[in-house]
C-alpha positions in Angstrom: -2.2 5.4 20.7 -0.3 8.2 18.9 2.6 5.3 18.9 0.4 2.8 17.0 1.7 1.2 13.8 0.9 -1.7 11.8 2.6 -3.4 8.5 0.1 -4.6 5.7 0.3 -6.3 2.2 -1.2 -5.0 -0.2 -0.7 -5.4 -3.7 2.4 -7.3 -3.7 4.2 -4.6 -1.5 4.8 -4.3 2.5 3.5 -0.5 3.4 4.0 1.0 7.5 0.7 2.5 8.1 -0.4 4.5 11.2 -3.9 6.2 11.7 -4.3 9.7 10.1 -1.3 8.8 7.3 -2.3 9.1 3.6 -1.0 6.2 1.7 0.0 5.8 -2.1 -0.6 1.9 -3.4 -0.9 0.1 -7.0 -4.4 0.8 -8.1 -7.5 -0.5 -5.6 -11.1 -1.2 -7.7 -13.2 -0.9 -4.6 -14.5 3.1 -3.3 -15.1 4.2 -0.5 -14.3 2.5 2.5 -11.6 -0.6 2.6 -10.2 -2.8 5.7 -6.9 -4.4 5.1 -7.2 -8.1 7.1 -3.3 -9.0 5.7 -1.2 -7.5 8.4 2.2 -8.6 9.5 2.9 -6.5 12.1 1.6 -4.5 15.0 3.4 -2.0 17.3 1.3 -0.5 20.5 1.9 0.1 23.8 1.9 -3.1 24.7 4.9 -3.8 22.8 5.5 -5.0 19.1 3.7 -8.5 18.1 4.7 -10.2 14.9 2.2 -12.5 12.4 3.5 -15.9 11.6 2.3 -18.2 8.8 -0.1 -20.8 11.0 -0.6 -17.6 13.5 -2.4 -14.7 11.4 -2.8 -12.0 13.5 -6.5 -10.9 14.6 -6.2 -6.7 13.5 -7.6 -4.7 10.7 -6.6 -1.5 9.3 -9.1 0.3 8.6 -9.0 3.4 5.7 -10.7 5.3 2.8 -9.7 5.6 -0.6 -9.4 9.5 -1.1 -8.7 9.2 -4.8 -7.9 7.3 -8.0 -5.1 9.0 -9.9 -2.2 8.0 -12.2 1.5 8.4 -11.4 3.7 10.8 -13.2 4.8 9.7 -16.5 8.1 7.1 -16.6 9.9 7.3 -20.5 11.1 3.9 -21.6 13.7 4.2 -24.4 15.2 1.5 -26.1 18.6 2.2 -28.8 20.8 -0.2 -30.3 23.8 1.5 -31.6 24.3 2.1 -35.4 21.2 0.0 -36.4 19.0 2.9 -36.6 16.7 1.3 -34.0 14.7 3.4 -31.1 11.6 2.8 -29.7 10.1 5.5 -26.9 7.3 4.7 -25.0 5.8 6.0 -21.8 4.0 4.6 -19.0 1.3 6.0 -16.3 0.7 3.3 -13.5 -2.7 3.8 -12.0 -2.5 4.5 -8.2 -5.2 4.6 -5.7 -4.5 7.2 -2.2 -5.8 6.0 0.7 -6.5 7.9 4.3 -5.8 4.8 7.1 -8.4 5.6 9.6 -8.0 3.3 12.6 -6.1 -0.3 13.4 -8.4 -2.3 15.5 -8.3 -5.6 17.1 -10.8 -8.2 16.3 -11.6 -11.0 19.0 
């Protein structure tokens, strides 16, 4: 199972997961434990198997949320040339790590 990988949605993003990998996504309310039920795709042994939009595929990913944390600082700076404008502002976008346990098949 070392092979194992899956391909989830979460906040508007596509992220390759596989058990034991710690994963940086947009900010997640819940704590604590968390299964992901949106997944796309699943690679095993058995080969790769695709979801489609009438055929959702019947896997979780399982995980834990580690820790809430913001990312580094990003400076926005706005100038218009020889109109003594400038604005600077900065921006901190609120992240959640999570630790994907396990991918399991459900019925």
């Amino acid at each position: 199972m070392a092979d194992t990988f899956a391909v989830i949605r979460t906040g508007g993003k596509m992220y390759r997961v596989a058990p034991g990998q710690v994963l940086v996504v947009e900010r997640i309310e819940e704590e604590g434990a968390i299964v992901f039920r949106e997944v796309l795709m699943v690679s095993d042994e058995n080969g790769v198997v695709y979801a489609t939009a009438d055929k959702p595929l019947a896997v979780e990913v399982r995980g834990r949320i580690v820790r809430q944390e913001k990312d580094p600082k990003i400076i926005v700076f706005k100038k218009k040339r020889r109109k003594n404008y400038r604005r600077k502002k900065g921006h901190r976008q609120l992240v959640s790590r999570i630790e994907i346990e396990s991918i399991v098949k459900t019925a």
